[in-house]
Residue frames relative to the residue before (quaternion, step in Angstrom):
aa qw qx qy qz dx dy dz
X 1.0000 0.0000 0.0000 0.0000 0.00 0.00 0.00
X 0.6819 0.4936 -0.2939 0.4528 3.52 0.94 -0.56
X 0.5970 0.4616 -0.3640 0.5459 3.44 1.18 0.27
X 0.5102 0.5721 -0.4403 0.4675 3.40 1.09 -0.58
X 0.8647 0.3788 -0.2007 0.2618 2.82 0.20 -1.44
X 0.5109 0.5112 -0.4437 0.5299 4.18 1.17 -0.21
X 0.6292 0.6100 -0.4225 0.2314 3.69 1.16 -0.34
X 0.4889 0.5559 -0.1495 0.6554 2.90 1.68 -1.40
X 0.7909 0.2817 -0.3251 0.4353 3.96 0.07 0.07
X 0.7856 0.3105 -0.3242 0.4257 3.49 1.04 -0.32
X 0.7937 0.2645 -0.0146 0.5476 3.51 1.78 -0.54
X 0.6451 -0.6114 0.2461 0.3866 3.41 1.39 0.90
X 0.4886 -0.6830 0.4659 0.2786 3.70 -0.69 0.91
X 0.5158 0.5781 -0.4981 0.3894 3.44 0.74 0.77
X 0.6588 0.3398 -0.3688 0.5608 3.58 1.30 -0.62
X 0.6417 0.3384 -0.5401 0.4266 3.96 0.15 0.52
X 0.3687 0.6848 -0.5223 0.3497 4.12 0.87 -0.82
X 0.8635 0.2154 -0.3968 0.2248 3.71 -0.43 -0.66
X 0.4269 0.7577 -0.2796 0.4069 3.31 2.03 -1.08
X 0.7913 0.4227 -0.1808 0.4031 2.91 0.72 -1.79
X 0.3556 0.7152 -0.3454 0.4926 4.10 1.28 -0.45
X 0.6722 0.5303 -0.2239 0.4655 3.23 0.21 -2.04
X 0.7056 0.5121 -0.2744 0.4057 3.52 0.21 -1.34
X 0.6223 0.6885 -0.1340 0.3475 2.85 0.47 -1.58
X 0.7129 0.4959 -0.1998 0.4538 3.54 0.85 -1.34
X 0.4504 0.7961 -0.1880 0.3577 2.57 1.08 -1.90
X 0.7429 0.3552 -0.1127 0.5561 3.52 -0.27 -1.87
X 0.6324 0.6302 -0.3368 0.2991 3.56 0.42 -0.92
X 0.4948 0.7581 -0.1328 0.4036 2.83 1.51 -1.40
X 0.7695 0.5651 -0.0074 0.2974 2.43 0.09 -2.45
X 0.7742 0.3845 -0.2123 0.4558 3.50 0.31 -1.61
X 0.6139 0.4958 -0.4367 0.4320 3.58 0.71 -0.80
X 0.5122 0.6877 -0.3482 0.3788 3.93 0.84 -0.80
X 0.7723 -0.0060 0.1940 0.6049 3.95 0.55 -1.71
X 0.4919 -0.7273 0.4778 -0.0294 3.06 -2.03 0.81
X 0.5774 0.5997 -0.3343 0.4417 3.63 -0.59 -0.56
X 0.7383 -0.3049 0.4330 0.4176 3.35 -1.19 -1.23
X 0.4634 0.5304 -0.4674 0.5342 3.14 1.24 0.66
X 0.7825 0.3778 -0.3266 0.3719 3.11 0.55 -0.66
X 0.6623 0.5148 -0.3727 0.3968 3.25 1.15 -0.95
X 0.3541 0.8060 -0.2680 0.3914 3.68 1.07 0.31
X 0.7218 0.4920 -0.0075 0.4866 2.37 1.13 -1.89
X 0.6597 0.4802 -0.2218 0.5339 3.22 1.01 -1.22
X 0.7950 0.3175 -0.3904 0.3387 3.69 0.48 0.09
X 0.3406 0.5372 -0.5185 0.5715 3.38 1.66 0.45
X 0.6560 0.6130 -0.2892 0.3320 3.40 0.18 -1.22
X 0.6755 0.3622 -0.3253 0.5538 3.78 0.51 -1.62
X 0.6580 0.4758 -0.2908 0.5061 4.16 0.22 -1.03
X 0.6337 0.3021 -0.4179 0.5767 4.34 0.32 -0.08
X 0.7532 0.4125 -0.3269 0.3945 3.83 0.44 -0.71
X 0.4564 0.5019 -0.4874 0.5498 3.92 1.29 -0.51
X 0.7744 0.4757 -0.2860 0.3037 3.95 0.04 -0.73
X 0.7017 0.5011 -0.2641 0.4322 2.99 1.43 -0.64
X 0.3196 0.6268 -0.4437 0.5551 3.26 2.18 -0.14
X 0.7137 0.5207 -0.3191 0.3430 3.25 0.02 -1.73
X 0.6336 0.3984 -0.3793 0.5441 4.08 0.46 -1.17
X 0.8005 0.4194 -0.3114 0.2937 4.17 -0.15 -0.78
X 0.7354 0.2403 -0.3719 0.5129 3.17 1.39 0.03
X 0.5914 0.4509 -0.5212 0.4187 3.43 1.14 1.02
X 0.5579 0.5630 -0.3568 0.4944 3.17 1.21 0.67
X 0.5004 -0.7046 0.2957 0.4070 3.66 1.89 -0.69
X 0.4538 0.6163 -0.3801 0.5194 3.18 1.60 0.18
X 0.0543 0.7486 -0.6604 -0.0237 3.71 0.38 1.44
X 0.6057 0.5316 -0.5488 0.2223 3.99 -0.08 0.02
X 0.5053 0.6666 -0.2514 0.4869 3.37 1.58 -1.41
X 0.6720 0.5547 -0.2230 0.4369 3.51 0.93 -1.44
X 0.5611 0.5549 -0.1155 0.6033 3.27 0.68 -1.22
X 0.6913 0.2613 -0.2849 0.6105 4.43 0.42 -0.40
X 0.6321 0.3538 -0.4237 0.5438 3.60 0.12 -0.50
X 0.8567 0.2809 -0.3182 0.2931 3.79 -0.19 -0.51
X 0.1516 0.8019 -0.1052 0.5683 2.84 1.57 0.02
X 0.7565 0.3668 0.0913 0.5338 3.26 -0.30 -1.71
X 0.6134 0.6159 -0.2952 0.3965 3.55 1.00 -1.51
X 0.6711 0.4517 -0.2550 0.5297 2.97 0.48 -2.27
X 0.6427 0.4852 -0.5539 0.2114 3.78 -0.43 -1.08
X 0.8624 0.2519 -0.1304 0.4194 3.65 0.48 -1.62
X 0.2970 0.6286 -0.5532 0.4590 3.64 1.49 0.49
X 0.6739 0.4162 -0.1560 0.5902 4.18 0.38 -1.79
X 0.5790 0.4543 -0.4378 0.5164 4.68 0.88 -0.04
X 0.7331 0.5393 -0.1880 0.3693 3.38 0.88 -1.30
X 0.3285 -0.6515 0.5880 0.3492 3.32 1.37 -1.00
X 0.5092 0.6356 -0.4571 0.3575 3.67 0.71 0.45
X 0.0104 -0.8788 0.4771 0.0067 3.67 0.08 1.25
X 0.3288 0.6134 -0.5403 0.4730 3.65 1.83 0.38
X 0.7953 0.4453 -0.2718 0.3086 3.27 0.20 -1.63
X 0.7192 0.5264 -0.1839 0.4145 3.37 1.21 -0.88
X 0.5729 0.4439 -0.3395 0.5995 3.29 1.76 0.49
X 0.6079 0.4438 -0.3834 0.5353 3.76 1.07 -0.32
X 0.6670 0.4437 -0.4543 0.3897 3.90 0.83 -0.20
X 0.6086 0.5399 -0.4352 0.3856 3.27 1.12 -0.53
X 0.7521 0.4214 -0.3864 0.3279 3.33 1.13 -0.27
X 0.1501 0.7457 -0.4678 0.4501 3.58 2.33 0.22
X 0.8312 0.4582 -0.1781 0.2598 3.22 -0.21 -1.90
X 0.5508 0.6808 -0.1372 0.4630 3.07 1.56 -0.67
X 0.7950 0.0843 -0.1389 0.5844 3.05 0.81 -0.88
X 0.5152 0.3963 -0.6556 0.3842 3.44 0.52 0.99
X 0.5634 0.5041 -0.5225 0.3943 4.15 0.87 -0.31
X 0.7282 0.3377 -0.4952 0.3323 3.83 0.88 -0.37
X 0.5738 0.5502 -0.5051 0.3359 3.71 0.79 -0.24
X 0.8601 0.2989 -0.3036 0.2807 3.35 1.09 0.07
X 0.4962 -0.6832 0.1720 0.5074 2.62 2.07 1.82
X 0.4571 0.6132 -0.5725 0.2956 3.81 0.27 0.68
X 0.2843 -0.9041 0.3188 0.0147 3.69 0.17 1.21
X 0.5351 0.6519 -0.2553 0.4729 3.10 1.64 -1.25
X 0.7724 0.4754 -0.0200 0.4207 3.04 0.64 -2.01
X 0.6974 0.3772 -0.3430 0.5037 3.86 1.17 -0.41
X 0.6277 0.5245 -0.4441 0.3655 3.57 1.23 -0.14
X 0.8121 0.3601 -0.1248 0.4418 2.93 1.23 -1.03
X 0.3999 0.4813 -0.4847 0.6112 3.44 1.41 1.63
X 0.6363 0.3661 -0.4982 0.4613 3.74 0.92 -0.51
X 0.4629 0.6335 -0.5232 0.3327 3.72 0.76 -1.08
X 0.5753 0.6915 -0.2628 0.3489 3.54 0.33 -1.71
X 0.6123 0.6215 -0.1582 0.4623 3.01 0.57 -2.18
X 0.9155 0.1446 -0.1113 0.3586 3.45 -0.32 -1.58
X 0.7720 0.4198 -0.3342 0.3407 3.71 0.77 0.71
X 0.1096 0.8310 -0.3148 0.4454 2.68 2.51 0.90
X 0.6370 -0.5929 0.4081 0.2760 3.69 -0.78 1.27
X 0.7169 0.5496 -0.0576 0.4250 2.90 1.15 -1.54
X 0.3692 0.7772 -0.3864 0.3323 3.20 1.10 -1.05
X 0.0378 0.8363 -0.5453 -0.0421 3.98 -0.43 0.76
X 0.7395 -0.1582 0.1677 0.6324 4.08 -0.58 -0.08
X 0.8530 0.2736 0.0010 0.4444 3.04 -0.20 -2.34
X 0.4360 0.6386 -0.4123 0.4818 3.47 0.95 0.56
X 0.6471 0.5663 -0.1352 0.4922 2.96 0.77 -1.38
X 0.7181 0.4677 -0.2726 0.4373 3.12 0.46 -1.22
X 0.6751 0.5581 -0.3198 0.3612 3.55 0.62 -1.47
X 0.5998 0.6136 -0.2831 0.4285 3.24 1.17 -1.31
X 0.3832 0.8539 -0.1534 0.3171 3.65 0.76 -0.77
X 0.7951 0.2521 0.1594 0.5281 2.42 0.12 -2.02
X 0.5672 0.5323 -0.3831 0.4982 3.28 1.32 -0.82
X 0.5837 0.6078 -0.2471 0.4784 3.77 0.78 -0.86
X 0.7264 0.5264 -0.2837 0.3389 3.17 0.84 -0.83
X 0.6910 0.5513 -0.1779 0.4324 2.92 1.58 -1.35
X 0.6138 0.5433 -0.3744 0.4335 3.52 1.27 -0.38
X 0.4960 0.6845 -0.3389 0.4130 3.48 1.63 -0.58
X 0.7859 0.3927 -0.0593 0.4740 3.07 0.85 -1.69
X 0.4658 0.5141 -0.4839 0.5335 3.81 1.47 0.56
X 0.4760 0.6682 -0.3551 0.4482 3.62 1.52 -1.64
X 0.4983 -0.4910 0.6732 0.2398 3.90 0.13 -1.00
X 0.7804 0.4340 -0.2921 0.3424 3.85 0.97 -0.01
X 0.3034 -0.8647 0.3785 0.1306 3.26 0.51 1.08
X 0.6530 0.5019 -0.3593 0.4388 3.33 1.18 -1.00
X 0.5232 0.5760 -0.3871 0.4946 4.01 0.89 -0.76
X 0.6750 0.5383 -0.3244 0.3865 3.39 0.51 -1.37
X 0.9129 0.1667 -0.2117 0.3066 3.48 0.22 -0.99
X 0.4604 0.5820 -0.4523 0.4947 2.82 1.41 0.53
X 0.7414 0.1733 -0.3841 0.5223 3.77 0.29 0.28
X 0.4063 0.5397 -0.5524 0.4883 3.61 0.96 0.77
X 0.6679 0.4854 -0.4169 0.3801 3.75 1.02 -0.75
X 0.5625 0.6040 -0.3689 0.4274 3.15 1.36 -1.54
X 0.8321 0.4588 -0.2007 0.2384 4.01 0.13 -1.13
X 0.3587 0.6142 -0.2948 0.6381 2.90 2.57 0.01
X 0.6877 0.3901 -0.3457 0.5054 3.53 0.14 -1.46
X 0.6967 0.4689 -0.3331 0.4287 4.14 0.17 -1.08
X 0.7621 0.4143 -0.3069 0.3916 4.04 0.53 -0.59
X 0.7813 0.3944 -0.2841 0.3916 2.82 1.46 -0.47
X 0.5766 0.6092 -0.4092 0.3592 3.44 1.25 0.50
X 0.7417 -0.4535 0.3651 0.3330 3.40 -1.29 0.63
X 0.0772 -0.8111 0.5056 -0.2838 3.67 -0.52 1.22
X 0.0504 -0.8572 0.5081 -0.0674 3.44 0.32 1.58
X 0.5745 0.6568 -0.4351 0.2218 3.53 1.19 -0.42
X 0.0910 -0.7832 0.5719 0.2263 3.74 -0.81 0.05
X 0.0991 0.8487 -0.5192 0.0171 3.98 0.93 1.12
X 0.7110 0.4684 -0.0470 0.5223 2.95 1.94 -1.93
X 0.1612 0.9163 -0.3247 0.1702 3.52 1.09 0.43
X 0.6041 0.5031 -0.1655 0.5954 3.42 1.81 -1.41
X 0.6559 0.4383 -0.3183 0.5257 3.99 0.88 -1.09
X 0.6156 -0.4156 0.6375 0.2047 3.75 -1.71 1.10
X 0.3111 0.6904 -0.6388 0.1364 3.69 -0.17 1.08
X 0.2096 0.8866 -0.3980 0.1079 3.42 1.06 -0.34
X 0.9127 0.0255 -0.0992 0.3955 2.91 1.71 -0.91
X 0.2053 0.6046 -0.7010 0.3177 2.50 0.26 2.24
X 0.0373 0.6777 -0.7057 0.2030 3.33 -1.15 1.61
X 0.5563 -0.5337 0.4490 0.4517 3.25 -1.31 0.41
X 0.6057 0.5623 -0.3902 0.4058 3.80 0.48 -0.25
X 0.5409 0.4590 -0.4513 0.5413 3.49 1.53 -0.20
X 0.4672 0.6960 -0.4314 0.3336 3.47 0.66 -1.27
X 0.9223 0.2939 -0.0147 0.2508 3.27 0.15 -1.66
X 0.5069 0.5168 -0.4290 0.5404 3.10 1.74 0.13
X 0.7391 0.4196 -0.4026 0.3400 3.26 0.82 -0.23
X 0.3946 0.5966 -0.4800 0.5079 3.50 1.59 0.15
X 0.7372 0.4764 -0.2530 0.4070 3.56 0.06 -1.25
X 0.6725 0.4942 -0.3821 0.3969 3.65 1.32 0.01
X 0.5276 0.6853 -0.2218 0.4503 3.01 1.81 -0.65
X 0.8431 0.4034 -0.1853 0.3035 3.35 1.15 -1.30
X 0.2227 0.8011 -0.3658 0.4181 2.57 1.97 1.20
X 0.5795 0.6616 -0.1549 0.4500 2.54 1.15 -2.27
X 0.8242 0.3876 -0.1216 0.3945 3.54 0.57 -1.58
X 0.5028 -0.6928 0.3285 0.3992 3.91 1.26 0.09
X 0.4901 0.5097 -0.5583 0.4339 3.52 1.27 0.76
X 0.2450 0.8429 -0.4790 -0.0030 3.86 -0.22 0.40
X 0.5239 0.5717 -0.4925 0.3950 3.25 1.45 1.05
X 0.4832 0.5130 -0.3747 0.6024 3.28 1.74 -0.14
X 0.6400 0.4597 -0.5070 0.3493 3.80 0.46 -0.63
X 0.6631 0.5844 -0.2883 0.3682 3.49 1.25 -1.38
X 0.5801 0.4944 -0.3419 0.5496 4.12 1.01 -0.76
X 0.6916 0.4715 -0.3243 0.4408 3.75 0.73 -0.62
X 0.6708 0.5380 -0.2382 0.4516 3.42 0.58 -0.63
X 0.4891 0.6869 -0.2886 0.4535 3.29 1.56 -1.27
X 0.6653 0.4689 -0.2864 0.5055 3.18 0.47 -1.96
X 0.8395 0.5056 -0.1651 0.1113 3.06 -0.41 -1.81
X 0.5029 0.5194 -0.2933 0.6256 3.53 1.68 -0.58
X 0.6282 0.4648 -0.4506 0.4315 3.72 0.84 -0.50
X 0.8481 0.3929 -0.2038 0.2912 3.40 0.52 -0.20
X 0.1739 0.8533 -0.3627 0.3318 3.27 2.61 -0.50
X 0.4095 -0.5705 0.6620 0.2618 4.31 -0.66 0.79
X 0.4138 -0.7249 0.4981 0.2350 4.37 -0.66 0.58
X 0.5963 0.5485 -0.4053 0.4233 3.43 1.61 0.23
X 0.5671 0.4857 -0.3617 0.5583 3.32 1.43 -0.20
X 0.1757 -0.8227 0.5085 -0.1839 3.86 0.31 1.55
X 0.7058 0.3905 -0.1762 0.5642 3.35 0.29 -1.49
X 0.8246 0.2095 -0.2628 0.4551 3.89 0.46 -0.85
X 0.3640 0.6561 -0.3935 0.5312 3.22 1.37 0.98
X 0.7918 0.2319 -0.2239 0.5188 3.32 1.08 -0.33
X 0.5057 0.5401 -0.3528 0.5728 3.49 1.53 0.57
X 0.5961 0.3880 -0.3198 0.6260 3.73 0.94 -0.33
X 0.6732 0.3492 -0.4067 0.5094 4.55 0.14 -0.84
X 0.6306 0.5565 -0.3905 0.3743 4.29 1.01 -0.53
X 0.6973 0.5230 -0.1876 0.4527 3.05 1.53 -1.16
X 0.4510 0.6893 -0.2123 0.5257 3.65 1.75 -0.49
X 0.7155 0.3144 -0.2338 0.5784 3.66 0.93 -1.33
X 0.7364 0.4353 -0.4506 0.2553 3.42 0.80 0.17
X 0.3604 0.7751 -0.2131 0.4732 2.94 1.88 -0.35
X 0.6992 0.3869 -0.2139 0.5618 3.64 1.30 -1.11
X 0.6021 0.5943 -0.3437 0.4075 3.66 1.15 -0.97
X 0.6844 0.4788 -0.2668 0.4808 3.64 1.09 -1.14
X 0.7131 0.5243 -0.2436 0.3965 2.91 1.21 -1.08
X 0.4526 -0.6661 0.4979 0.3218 3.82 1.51 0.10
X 0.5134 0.3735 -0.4682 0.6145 3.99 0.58 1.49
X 0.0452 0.7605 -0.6457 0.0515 3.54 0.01 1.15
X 0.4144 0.6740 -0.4780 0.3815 3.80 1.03 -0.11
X 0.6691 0.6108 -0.0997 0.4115 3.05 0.97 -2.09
X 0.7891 0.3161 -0.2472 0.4650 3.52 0.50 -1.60
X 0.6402 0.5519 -0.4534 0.2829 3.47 0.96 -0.32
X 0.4127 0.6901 -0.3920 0.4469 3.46 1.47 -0.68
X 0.7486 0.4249 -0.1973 0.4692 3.50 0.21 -1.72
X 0.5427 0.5681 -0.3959 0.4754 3.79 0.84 -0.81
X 0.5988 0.5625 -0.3297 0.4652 3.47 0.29 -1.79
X 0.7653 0.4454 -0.3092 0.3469 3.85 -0.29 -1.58
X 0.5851 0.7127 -0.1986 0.3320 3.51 1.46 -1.10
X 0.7316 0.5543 -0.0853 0.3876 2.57 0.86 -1.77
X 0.4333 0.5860 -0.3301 0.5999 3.72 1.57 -0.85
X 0.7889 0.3254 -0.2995 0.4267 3.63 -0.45 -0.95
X 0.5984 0.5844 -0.3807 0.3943 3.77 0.63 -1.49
X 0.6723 0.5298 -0.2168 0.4694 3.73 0.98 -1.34
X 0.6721 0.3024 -0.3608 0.5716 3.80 1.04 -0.30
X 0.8251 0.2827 -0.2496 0.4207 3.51 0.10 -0.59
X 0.7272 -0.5559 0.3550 0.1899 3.32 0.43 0.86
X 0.7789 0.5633 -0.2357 0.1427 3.53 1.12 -1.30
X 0.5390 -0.7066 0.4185 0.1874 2.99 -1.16 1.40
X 0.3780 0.6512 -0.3750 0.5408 3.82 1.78 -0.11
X 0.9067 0.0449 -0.1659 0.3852 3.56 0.29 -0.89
X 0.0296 -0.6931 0.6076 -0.3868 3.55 1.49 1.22
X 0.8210 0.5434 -0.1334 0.1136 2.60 -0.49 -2.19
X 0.6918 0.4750 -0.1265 0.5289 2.73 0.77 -1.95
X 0.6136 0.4080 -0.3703 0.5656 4.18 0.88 -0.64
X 0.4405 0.5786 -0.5777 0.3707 3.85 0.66 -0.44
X 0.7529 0.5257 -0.2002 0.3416 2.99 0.22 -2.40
X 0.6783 0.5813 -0.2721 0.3579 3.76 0.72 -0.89
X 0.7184 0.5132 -0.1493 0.4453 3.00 1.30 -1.68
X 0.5138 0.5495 -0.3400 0.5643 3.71 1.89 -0.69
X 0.6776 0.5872 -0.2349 0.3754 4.09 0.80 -0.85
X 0.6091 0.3968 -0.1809 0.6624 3.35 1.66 -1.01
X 0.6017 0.5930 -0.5248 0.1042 3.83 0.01 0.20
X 0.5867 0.6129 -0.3125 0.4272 3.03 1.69 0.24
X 0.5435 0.4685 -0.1137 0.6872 3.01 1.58 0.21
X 0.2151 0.7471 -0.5435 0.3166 3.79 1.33 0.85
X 0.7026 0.4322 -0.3845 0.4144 3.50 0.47 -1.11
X 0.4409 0.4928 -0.5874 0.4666 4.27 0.40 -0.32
X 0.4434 -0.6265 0.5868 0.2580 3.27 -1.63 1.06
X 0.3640 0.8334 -0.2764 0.3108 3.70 1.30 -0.40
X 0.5972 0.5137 0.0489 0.6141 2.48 0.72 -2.26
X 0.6425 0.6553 -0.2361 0.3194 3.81 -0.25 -0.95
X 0.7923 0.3999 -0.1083 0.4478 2.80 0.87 -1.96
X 0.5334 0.5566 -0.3047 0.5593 3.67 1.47 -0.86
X 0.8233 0.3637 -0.3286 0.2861 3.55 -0.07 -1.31
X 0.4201 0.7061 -0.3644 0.4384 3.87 1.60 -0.73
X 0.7246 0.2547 -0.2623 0.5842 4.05 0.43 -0.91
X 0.6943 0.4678 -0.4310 0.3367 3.77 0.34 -0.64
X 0.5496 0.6198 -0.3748 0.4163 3.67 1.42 -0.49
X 0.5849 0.7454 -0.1127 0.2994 3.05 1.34 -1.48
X 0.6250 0.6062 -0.1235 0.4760 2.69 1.43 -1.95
X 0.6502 0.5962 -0.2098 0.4217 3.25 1.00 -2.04
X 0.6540 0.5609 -0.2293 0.4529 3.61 0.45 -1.24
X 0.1457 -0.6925 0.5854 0.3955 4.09 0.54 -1.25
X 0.2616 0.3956 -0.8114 0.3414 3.62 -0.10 1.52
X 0.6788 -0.4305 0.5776 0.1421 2.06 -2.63 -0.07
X 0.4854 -0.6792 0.4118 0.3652 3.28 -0.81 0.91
X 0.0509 -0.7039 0.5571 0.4377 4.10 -0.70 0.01
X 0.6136 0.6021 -0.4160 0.2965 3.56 0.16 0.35
């Protein structure tokens, strides 16, 4: 799994998706076969390969697939008796109801999330923030940053436990925290603060986190587009667009959609031009010639 997963961060969850299937089956297989403590074994490899395989399909845009694997997660996470894992899907679920701007349903899945037996530090934290973001879809800024502070103050404290040890948390840091604020304060009409945040925060981003490297520079060029610097966002677009094109991800599509819709008033900048020419391209299914 720990190879799976630097794939999907350094080269897009499309080169770990088929590997990670295979596995997947595999276990499937497997548990239905024997019992006892073998199986229940099984079922916690199993619930923690199938949360991820959520995680690759709905960074690829396949939210139904996403939605079965996690899904699937929770089922043998709550078989296993595993109430870590079954508190980090609730925050999964969460953040697939906000990527599909469903607010009600991501606040009340992080809530879930963060009073979950299971519910460790960096759980906690993620959840948070996850909460936050449903706040800051809601239109309520004050909610938002107040459990954006709470999930800052919680990631960034010292934290000896090692419950969540097996699950890719690595990245929760306060520098996550805050890119995902600064994506919000789009959402919310402050996008010169989102843009100075993002600034900072990409300066410091570990280079193995690639793929969400190009979802945070996509999310930047919109930040400049709203923000009325189409010079700027096209730069930041441009850098995107390179990575989006290797990794596949349907996370920073989107976000370059939203940019590339923000900058059409601003078609005539050659800047601007140069970005929107491949992203049409893209849109259309040619081939890029670049």
């Amino acid at each position: 799994m720990p190879g799976h997963y630097k794939a999907a961060n350094l080269l897009g969850s499309r080169h770990a998706l088929d590997a990670v299937t295979r596995h997947l089956q595999l276990l499937d297989r497997l548990q239905q076969a024997i019992g006892g403590r073998d199986r229940d074994e099984l079922l916690t490899i199993g619930t923690r390969t199938a949360e991820f395989l959520g995680w690759l399909n709905q960074d690829l845009g396949d939210f139904d697939r996403a939605l079965f694997w996690s899904d699937r997660a929770m089922e043998w996470a709550q078989e296993a008796g595993d109430d870590v894992m079954a508190a980090y899907v609730l925050f999964r679920k969460s953040n697939q109801a906000t990527a599909q701007r469903n607010a009600q349903k991501a606040v009340s899945l992080a809530r879930a999330a963060q009073r979950s037996v299971g519910a460790t530090h960096r759980i906690r934290a993620l959840a948070a923030q996850q909460e936050a973001q449903g706040h800051a879809l809601m239109g309520n800024p004050r909610f938002a940053q107040a459990k954006f502070d709470e999930a800052h103050e919680i990631a960034a404290a010292p934290d000896d436990s090692h419950a969540d040890d097996a699950l890719d948390l690595a990245y929760c840091t306060p520098t996550y925290i805050e890119m995902q604020r600064a994506n919000c304060l789009i959402e919310l009409g402050d996008p010169h603060t989102a843009v100075g945040m993002l600034e900072a925060e990409l300066q410091v981003l570990p280079p193995v986190y690639r793929n969400d490297q190009g979802v945070y520079l996509s999310r930047l060029a919109r930040a400049y587009a709203v923000s009325g610097e189409p010079e700027q966002a096209a730069t930041a677009a441009d850098r995107a667009l390179s990575i989006a094109v290797d990794t596949e991800s349907a996370r920073a599509m989107s976000e370059l959609t939203a940019a590339g819709k923000a900058l059409q008033r601003w078609s005539a900048v050659p800047e601007v031009a140069t970005f929107t020419r491949p992203l049409a391209l893209m849109g259309s299914g040619s081939p890029l010639d670049h």
